[in-house]
C-alpha positions in Angstrom: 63.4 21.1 -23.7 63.7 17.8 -21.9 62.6 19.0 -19.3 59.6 20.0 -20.7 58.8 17.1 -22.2 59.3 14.9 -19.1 56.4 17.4 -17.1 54.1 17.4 -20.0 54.3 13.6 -20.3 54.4 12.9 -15.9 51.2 15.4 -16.7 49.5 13.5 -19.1 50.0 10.2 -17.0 48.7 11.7 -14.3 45.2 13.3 -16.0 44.7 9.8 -18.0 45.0 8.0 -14.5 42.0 6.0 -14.5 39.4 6.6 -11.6 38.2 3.7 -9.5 34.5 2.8 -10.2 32.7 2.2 -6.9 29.3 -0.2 -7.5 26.4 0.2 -5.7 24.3 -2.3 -4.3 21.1 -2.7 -6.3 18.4 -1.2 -4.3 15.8 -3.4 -3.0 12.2 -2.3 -4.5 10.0 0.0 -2.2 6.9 -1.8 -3.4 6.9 -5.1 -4.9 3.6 -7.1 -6.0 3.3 -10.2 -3.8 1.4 -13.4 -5.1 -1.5 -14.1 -3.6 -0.5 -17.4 -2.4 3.1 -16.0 -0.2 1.1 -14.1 2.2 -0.1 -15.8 5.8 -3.6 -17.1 4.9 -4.2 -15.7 8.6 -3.5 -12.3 8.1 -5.2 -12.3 4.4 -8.6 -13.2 6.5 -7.9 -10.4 9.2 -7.3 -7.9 6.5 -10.4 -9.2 4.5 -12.9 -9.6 7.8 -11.9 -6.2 9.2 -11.9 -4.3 5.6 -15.2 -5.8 5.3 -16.4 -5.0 9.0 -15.8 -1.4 7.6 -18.0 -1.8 4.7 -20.9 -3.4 6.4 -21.4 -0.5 8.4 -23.1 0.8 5.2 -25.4 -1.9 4.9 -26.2 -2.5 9.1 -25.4 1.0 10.2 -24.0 -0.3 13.2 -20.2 -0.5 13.5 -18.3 -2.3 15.6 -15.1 -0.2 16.6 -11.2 -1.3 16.5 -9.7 -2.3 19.7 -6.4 -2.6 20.1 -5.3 -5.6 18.8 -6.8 -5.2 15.2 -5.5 -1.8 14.6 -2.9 1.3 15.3 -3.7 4.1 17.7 -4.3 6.7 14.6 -6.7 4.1 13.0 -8.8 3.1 16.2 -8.8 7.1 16.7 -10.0 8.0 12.8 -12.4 5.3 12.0 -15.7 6.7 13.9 -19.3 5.7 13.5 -19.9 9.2 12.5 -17.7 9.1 9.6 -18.4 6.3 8.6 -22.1 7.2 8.4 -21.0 10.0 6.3 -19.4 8.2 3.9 -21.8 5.1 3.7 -25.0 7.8 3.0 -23.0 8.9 -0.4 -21.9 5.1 -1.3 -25.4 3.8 -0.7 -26.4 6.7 -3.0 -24.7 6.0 -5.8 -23.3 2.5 -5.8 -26.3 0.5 -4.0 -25.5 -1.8 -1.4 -22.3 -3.4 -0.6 -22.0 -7.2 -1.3 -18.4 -8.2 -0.6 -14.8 -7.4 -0.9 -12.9 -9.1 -4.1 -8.8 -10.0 -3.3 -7.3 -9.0 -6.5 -3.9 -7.8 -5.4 -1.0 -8.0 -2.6 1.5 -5.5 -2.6 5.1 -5.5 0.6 5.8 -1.7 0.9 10.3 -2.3 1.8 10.4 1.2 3.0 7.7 1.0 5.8 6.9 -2.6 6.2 3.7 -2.6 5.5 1.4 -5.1 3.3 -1.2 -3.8 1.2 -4.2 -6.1 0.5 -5.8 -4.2 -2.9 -9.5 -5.3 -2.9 -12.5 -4.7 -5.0 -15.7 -4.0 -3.3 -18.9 -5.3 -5.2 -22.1 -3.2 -4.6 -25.6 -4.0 -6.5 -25.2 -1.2 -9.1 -22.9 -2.3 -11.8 -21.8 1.6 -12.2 -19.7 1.3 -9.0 -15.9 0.8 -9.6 -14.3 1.4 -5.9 -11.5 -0.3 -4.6 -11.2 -0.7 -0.8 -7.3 -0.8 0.4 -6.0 -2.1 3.8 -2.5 -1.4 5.4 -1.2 -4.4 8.2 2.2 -3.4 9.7 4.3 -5.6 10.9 2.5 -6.7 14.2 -0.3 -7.6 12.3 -2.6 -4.1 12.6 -4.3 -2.7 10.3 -2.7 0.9 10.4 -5.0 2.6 7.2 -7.5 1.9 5.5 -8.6 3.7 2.1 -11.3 3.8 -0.2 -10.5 4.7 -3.9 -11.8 4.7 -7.8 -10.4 1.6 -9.0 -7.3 1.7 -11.2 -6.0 -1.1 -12.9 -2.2 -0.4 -12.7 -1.3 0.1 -8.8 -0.2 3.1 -7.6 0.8 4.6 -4.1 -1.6 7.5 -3.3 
């Protein structure tokens, strides 16, 4: 009966044995909202002048393309007169002409690299809400460029 005992309580000792915890490093954010004032003034006017460049096609119908120093093989390769002229027939068409580009937000994308400059484009009608997004990578190029609805909160789309 001892016996017994002593393996019951060895057994008991041995399930209650407490397990070690391992912690985990606190994961650095995938996106996290930069102020507007901790990004390179430089690379805030490249983004601007070359989101803009974009735009003005619309208004000039003349564009201008990317060499290689301003933006990424896939950009230079997507960002055609042609479609652009597509797209600047339907924005003339319902928003009026563009004006300018508003910097309203700065966003560092961890995972990638990349930082995204959120901006508001102004057209003459007041019904237009668009946002105009451009992508810089790390060697300074812009490697997207997207034109959305605007939405307040940010979100990756």
């Amino acid at each position: 009966m001892k016996k017994i005992i002593i393996v019951f309580s060895i057994l008991l000792l041995i399930g209650c044995k407490s397990k070690k915890v391992v912690t985990a490093e606190p994961e650095k954010a995938k996106i996290e909202k930069l102020g507007l004032s901790e990004v390179n003034e430089s690379q805030k006017n490249k983004a601007y002048e070359l989101g803009k460049r974009v735009l003005m096609t619309c208004n000039t119908s003349k564009f201008k393309p990317f060499n290689q120093s301003e933006a990424t093989e896939s950009v230079i390769k997507n960002t055609t007169e042609e479609r652009l002229t597509k797209t600047c027939t339907r924005f003339r068409q319902y928003y009026g002409t563009f004006i300018d580009l508003q910097l309203v937000e700065i966003y560092k994308n961890n995972f990638d690299g990349t930082t995204i400059f959120r901006y508001k484009a102004l057209y003459t009608k007041k019904v237009a809400n668009k946002e105009l997004r451009v992508s810089m990578n790390q060697e300074n190029k812009v490697s997207s460029i997207k034109s959305l609805d605007w939405v307040t909160p940010f979100s990756m789309k």
